[in-house]
N, C-alpha and C positions, 0 to 999 in steps of 0.2 A: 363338352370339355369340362364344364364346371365340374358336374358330376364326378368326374377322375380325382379330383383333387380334394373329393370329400374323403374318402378312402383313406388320402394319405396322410391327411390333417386331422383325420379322427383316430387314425395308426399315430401320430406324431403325441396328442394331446396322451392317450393313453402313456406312448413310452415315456413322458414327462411327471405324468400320476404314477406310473410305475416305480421310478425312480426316489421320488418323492412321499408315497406312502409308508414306508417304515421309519422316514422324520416324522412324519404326521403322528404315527401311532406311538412314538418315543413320548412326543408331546403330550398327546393326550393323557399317556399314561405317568409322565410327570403331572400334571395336574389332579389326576385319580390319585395321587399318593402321596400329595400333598391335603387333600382331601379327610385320608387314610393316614395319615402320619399319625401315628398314637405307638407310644411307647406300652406293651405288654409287655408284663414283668412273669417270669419265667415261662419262658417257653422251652420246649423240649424238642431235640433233634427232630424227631419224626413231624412235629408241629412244621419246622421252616420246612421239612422237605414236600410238606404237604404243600405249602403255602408257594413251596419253587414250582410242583406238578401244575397247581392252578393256574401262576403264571403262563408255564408254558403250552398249557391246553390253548388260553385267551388268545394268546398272539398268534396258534396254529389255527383259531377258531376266525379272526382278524383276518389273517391272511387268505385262506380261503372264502370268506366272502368276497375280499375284493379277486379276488380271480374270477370267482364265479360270476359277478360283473365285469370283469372285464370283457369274458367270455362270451356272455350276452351281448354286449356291445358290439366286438366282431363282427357278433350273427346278422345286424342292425344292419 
């Protein structure tokens, strides 16, 4: 019986990290750019759009590892 209830308490602990990891990642990335905060004096359009691309690779690159653990963990 114990057994049964790991399943669901490791399904519960997950949906909680689920929920919970894009505060995490806002966080972290507040303090990466506070880190980063430095004023560049001229930059140029294609510069920030560069700079948005990078962003949104990181957070797609973020997200996917934690899937890809979370995924493992399932298998567990």
């Amino acid at each position: 019986m114990m057994d049964d209830k790991i399943p669901d308490t490791l399904k519960k602990c997950l949906d909680i990290l689920d929920e919970n990891v894009e505060i995490l990642a806002n966080i972290e990335a507040a303090l990466e750019d506070e880190k980063e905060d430095e004023f560049v004096p001229d930059l140029k359009l294609h510069d920030l759009y560069d700079m948005t691309e990078d962003v949104a690779e990181a957070s797609k690159l973020k997200r996917a590892e934690f899937n890809y653990v979370r995924r493992q963990s399932e298998n567990f």
